[in-house]
C-alpha positions in Angstrom: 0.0 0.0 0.0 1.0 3.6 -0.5 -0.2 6.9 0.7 -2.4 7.4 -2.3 -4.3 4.2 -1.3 -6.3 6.0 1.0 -9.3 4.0 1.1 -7.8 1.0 1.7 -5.7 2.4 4.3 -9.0 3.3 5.7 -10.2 -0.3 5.8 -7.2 -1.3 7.1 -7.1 0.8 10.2 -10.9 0.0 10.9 -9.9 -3.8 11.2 -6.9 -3.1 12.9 -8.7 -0.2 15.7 -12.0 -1.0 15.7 -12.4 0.2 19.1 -11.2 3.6 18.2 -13.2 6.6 17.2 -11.4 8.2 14.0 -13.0 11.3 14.6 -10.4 11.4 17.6 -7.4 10.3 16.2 -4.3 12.5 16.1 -2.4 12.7 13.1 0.8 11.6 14.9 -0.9 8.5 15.7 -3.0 8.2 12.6 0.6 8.3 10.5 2.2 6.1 13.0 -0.5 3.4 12.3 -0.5 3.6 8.8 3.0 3.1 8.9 2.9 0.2 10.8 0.0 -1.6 9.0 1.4 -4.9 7.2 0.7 -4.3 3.8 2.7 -0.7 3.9 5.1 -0.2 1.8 5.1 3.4 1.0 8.0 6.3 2.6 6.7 7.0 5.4 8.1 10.8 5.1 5.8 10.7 1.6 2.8 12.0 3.7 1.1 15.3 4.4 -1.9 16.9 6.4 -3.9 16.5 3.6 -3.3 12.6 3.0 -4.0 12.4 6.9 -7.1 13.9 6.9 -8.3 12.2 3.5 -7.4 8.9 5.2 -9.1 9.9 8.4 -12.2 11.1 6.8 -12.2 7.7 4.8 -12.1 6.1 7.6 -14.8 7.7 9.5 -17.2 7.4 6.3 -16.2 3.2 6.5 -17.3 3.2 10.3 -21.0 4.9 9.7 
């Protein structure tokens, strides 16, 4: 997976946290988790705000 792969990334973190709210989640923890899914493959320095918050807002739409 790379960064771009946001909403499998998504899916991803669901399975992996599914007792977290991603409404809540920090984007120092949010790119710390992507980063230490499996399937990652990506540089982890290849992020920015706005792939956090695309992943994170992905993520909330997969929880509702």
């Amino acid at each position: 997976m790379k960064w771009t792969d946001v909403r499998e990334i998504a899916i991803e973190l669901s399975e992996a946290h599914p007792e977290v709210d991603p409404q809540y989640v920090r984007f120092t923890d949010l790119h710390r988790w992507v980063t230490e899914l499996e399937d990652f493959n990506d540089d982890p320095d290849h992020s920015s705000e706005k792939i956090l918050e695309a992943i994170q807002m992905t993520w909330i739409d997969e929880t509702s």
